[in-house]
C-alpha positions as CSV (number, residue, x, y, z in Angstrom):
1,X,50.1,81.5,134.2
2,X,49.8,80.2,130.5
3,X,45.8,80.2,129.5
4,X,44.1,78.6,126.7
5,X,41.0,79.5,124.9
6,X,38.8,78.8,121.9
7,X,37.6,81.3,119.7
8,X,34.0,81.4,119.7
9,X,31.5,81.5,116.6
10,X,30.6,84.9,116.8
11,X,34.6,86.3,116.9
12,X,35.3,84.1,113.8
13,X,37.3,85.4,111.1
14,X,38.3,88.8,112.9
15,X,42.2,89.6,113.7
16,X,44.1,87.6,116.1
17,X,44.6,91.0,118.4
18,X,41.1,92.2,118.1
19,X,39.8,88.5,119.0
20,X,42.5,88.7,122.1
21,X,41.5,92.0,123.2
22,X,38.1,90.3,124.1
23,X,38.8,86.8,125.2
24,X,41.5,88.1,127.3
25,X,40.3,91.6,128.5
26,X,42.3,91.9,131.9
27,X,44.7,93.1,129.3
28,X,44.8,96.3,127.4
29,X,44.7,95.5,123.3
30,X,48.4,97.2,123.2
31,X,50.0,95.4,125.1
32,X,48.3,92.2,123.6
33,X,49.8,93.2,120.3
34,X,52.8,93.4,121.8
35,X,52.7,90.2,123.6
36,X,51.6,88.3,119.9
37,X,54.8,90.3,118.2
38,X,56.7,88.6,121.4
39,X,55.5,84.9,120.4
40,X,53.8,85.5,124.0
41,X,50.5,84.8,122.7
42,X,49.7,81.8,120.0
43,X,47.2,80.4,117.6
44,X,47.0,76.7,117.3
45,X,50.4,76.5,119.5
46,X,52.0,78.4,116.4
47,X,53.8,82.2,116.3
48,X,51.3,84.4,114.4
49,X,50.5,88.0,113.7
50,X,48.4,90.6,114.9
51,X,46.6,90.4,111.7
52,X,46.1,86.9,111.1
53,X,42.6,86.3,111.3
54,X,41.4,83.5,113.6
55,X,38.4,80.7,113.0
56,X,35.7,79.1,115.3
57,X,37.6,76.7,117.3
58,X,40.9,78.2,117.1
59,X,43.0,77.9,120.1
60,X,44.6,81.6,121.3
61,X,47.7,80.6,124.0
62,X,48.5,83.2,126.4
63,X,51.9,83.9,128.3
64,X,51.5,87.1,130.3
65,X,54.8,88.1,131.9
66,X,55.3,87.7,135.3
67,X,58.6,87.0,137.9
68,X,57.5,83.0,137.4
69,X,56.0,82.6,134.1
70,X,55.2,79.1,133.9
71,X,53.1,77.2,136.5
72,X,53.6,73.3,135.0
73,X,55.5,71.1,137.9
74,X,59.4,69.7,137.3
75,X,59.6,66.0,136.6
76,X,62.8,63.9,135.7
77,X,61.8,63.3,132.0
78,X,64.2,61.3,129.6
79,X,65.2,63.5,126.7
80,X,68.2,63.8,124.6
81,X,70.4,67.3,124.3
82,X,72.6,67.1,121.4
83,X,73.6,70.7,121.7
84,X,74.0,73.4,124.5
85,X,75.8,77.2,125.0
86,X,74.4,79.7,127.0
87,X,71.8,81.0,124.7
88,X,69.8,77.8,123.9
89,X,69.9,73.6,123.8
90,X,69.3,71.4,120.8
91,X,67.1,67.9,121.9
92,X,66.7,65.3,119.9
93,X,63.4,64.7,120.6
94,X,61.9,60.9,120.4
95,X,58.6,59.9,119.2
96,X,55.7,59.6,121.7
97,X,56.6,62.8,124.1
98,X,54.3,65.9,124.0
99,X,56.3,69.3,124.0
100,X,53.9,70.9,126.8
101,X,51.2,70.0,129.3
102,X,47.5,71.3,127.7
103,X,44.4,69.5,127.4
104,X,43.9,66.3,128.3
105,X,47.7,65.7,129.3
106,X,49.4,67.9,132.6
107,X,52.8,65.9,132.9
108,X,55.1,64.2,131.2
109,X,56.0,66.6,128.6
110,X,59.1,68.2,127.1
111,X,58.4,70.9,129.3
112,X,57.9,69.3,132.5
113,X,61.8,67.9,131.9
114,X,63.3,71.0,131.1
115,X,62.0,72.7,134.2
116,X,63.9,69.6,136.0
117,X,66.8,69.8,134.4
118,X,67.0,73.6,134.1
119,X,65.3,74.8,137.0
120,X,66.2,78.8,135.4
121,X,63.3,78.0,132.3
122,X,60.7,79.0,135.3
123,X,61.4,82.2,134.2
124,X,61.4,81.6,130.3
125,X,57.9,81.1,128.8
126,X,56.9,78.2,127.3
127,X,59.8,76.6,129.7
128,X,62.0,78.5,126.7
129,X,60.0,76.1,123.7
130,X,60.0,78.2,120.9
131,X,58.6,76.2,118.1
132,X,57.2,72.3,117.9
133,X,56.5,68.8,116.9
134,X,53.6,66.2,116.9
135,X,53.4,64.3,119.8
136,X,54.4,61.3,117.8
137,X,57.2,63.6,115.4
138,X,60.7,63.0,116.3
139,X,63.8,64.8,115.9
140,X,65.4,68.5,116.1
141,X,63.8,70.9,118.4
142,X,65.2,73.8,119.7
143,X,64.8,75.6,123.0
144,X,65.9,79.3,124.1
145,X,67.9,79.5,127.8
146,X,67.4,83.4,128.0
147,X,64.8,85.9,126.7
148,X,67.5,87.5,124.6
149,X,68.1,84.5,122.6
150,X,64.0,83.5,122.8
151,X,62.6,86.7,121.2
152,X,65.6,86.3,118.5
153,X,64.7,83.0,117.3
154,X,60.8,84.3,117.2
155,X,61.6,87.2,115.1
156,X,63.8,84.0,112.9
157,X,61.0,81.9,112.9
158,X,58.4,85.1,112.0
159,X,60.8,86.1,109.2
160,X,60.8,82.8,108.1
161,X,64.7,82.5,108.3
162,X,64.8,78.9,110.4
163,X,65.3,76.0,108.1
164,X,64.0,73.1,108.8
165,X,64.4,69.2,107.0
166,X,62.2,66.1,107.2
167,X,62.3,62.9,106.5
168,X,58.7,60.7,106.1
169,X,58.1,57.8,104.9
170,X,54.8,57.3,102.3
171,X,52.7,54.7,100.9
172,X,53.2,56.0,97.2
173,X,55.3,56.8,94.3
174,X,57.1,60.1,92.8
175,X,59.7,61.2,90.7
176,X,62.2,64.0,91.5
177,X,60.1,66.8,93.4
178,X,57.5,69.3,93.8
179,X,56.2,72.0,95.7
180,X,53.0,72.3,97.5
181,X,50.9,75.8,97.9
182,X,47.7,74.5,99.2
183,X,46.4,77.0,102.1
184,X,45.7,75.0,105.8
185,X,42.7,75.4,107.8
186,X,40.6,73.9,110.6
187,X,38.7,70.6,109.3
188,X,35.2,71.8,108.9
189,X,33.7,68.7,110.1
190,X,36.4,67.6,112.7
191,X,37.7,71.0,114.5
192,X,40.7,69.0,116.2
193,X,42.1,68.2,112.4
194,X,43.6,70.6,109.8
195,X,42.4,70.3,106.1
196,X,43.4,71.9,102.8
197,X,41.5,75.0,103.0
198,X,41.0,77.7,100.1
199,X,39.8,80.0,103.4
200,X,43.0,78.7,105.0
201,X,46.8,80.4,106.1
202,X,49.2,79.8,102.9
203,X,51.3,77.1,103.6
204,X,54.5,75.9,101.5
205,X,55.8,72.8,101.3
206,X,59.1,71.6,99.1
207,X,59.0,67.6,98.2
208,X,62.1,65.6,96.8
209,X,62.0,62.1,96.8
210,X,65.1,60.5,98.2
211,X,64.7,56.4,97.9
212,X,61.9,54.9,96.0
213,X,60.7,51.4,96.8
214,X,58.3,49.9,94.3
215,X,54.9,51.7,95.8
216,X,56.5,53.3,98.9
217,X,58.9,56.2,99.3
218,X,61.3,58.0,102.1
219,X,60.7,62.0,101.5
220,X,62.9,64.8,102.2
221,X,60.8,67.5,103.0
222,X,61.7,71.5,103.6
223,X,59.0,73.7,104.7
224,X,58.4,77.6,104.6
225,X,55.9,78.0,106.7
226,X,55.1,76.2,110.2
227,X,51.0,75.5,109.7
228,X,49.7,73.4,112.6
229,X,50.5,69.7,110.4
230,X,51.3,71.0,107.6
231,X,53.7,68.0,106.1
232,X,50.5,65.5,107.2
233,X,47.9,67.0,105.7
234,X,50.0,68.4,102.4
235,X,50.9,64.4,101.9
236,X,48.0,63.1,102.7
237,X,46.3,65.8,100.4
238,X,48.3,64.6,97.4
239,X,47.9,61.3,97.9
240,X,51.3,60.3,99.6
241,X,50.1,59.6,103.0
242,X,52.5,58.8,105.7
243,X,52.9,55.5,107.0
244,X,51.2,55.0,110.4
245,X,49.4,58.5,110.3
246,X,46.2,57.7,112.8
247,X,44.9,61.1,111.7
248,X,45.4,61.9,108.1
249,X,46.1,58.1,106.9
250,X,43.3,56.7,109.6
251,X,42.1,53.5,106.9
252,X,46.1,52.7,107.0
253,X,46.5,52.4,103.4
254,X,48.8,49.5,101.9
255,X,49.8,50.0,98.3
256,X,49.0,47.3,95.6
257,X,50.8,44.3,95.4
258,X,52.5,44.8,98.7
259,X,53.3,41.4,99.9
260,X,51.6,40.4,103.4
261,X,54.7,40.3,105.5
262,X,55.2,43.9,104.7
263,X,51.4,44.8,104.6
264,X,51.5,43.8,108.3
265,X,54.8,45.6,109.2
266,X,53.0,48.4,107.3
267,X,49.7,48.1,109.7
268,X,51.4,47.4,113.1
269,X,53.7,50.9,112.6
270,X,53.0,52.4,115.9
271,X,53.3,56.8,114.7
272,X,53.3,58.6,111.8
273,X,57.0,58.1,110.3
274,X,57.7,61.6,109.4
275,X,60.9,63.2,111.5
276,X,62.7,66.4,111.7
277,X,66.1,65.7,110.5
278,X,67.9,69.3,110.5
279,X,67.4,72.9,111.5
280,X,69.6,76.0,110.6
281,X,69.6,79.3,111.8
282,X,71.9,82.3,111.7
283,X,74.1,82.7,114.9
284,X,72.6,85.8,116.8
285,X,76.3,86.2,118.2
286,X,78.6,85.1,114.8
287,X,76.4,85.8,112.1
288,X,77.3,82.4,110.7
289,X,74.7,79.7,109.9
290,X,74.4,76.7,112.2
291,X,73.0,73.4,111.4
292,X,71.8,70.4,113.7
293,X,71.3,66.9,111.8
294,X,69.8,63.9,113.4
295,X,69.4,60.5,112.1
296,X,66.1,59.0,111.8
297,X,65.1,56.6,114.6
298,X,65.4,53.2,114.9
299,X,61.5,52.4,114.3
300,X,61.9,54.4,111.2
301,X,65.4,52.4,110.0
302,X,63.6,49.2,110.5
303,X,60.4,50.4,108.4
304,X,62.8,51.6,105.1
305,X,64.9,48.2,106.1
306,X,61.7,45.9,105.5
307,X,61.1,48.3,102.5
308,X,64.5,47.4,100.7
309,X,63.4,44.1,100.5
310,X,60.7,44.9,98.1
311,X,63.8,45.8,95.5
């Protein structure tokens, strides 16, 4: 049964597994070691370290292993598989669907879909999710079928071998790229937002423009780390925020000069338009890279359409 709890003030800024040996103390502080190595446990939904050191108000996940490992219900959830074998599926996952029940939502996810589809993820934790996207994020998402190919694409992800592409959309201007170092931490004054943090996890973020129109731009965006938001709160730190960010663009700022039509357009964008448009990883079996691309969504063609006409 997956469990969830908040690191306290008085465990702040100690190791993840010293922190989980207390919160969690049915279990010995081995085998919790083991269990974060496994991508069993979390922090902030994301694959850590023993050693990472944890904050006040930091989420810790946990996934102890047992014959049915998850307890979330099957429901017959719309979702898009652009990819299976026998070691994992690809989904092309749309804007608006949450990757796992937690608090505040218990159905409807990601999750709750594959354990329809794929009754065998019971036994798979996480329902076999292995990494994630906003709520409101679309695209590439991948999702392990066996425990073989699970704790593989964990020790990927922890090695930082996965790469991943996205596409976002920004009220701003650029010229050729950049990369962004700033270190990610909780918000000090808002605990369920991520800031740029010198006390923070290193985060990396590579930024090339792609199209430029007048005061807006379409991104593609590579990251080396996975930091709870990073793309969101990198942009929005540097003063590119993403169209339709409720979060990290909240006053939904409209560049100068931008003609009312499109200012309205601009406003009325329902999600953040940032999308995951590729993942590659090295074939356990071949050795040989794969790659998944998906196109951006409609809602996101339609925004860099109305955007063209500023040209």
């Amino acid at each position: 049964m997956i469990e969830i709890k908040k690191v306290p003030k008085e465990l702040s800024k100690n190791r993840l597994d010293k922190t989980s040996s207390i919160l969690f103390d049915d279990f010995s502080r081995t085998q919790l070691k083991k269990w974060i190595v496994d991508g069993r446990i979390r922090l902030n939904g994301e694959i850590a370290q023993p050693k990472d050191i944890v904050y006040e108000a930091d989420e810790i996940e946990i996934d102890p292993i047992s014959e049915t490992r998850v307890d979330w219900q099957p429901e017959n959830i719309l979702f898009d598989v652009i990819y299976e074998c026998d070691d994992y599926l690809v989904i092309n996952k749309r804007s608006g669907l949450i990757m796992h029940p937690g608090a505040g939502c218990k159905s409807g996810t990601l999750a709750n879909g594959l354990l329809y589809r794929y009754p065998e993820l019971t036994k798979i934790p996480r329902a076999g999710i292995v990494h994630r996207l906003d709520k409101d994020t679309s695209g590439v998402v991948v999702v392990a079928k066996n425990d073989k190919f699970r704790n593989y694409f964990v020790t990927q992800l922890q090695n930082r071998s996965v790469k991943k592409i996205y596409k976002a959309i920004v009220v701003g201007s650029m010229i050729g790229s950049f990369t962004i170092k700033d270190p990610i931490g909780r918000d000090k004054n808002n605990r369920t937002k991520m800031s740029v943090n010198q006390n923070g996890k290193e985060a990396e973020t590579f930024v090339k423009l792609e199209r430029s129109f007048s005061n807006y731009s379409l991104l593609n965006i590579s990251i080396l780390t996975g930091r709870t938001h990073q793309i969101r709160v990198h942009l929005s730190y540097n003063k590119l925020p993403i169209i339709g960010d409720k979060t990290y663009n909240p006053s939904g700022y409209i560049a100068k000069k931008t003609l009312p039509k499109l200012a309205d357009f601009i406003r009325k964008f329902p999600r953040q338009a940032l999308h995951a448009s590729s993942l590659s990883f090295q074939d356990e079996n071949t050795k040989k890279d794969v790659t998944f691309d998906v196109e951006m969504p409609k809602d996101m063609k339609r925004l860099v359409n109305e955007l063209k006409k500023t040209l």
